[in-house]
C-alpha positions as CSV (number, residue, x, y, z in Angstrom):
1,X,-5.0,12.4,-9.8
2,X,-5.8,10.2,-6.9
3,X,-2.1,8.6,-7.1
4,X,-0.7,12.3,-6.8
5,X,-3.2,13.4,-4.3
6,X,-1.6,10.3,-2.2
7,X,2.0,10.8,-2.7
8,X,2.0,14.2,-1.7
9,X,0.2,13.5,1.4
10,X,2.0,10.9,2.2
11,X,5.6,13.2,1.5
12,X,4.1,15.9,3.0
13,X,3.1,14.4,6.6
14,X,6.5,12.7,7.1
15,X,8.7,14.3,10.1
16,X,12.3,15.1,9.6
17,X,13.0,12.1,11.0
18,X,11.0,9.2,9.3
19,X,10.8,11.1,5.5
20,X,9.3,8.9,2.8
21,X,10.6,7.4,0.3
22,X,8.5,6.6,-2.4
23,X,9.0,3.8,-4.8
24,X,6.4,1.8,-7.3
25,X,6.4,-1.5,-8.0
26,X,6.1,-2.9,-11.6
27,X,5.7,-6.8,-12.7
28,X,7.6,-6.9,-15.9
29,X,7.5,-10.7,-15.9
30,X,5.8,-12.4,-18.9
31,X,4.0,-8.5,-20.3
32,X,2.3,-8.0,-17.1
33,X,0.5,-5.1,-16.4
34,X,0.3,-5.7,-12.7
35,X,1.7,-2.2,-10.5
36,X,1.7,-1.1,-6.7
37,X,1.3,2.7,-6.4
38,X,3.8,2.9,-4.2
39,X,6.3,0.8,-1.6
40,X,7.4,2.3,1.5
41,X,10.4,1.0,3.0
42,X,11.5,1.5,6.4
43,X,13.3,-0.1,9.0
44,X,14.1,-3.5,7.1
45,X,10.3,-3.4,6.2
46,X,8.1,-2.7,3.5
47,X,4.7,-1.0,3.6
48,X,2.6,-1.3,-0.1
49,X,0.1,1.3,-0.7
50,X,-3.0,0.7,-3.7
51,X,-4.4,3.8,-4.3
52,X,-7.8,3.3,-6.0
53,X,-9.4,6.0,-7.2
54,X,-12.9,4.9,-6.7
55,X,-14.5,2.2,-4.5
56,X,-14.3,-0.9,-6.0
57,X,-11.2,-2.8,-7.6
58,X,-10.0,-6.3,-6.8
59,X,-6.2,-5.1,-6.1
60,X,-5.0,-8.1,-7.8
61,X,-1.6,-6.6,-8.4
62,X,-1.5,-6.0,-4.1
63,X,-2.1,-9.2,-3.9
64,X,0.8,-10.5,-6.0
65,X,3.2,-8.4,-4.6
66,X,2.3,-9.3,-1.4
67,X,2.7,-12.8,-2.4
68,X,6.0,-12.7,-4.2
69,X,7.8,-10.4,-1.5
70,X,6.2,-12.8,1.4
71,X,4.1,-9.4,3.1
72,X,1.3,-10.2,5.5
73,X,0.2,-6.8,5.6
74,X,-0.7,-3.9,2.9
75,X,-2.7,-0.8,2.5
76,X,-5.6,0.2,-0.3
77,X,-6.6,3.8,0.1
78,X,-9.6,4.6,-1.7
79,X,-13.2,6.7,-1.4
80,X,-13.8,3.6,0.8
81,X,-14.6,4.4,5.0
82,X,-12.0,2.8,7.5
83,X,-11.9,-0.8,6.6
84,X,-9.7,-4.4,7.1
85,X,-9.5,-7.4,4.4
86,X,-7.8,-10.4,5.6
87,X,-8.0,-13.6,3.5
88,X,-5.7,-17.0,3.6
89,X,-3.8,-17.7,1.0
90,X,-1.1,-21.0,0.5
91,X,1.2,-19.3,2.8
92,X,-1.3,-17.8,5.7
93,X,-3.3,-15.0,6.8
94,X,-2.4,-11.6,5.0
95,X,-4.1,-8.4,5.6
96,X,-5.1,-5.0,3.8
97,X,-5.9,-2.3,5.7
98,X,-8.3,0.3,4.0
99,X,-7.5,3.9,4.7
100,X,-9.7,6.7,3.0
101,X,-7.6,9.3,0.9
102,X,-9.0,12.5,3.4
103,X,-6.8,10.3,5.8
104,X,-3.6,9.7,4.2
105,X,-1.7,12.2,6.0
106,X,-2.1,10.5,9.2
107,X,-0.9,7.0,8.1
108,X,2.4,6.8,10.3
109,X,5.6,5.7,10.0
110,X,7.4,3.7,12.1
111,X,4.2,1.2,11.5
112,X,4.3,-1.9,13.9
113,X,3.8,-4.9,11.1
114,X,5.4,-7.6,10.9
């Protein structure tokens, strides 16, 4: 429900101009299990969005998306307040910014990561 809840914010608080397109992301390599919600790509960029439904989860899949597709930035929306992770990793500093569900509809797009 949560997943929903996001997507149709996110779809629904788009302008004309910058609609969303929503993908997921799905490691198939090896029987995985690992998914991102979804990908929002803009502008040559790509944004990924966890959605947990709760507070806690280690967003390992985030992670290794992040990794794989060489992002330094991502978003976790959860029942969590306003938030930031950053941790280093073989490759540098990479950070997930934590947006409460109530506030999905404001998340805009153009965003200015790089």
């Amino acid at each position: 429900m949560a997943e929903l809840s996001v997507g149709w914010e996110l779809v629904k608080a788009a302008d004309f101009r910058h609609r969303y397109e929503l993908y997921y992301w799905e490691n198939l390599s090896n029987g995985a299990t690992s998914e991102v919600d979804y990908v929002i790509p803009y502008d040559m960029k790509v944004l990924p969005i966890e959605v947990k439904s709760g507070t806690s989860g280690k967003m390992k899949s985030l992670r290794l998306f992040m990794q794989k597709k060489h992002l330094t930035v991502g978003i976790r929306t959860s029942l969590e307040n306003f938030g930031q992770l950053r941790y280093e990793d073989s490759e540098g500093l990479r950070l997930i910014d934590i947006i409460p569900i109530y506030a999905v509809g404001k998340l805009t797009i153009p965003f200015n990561y790089s």
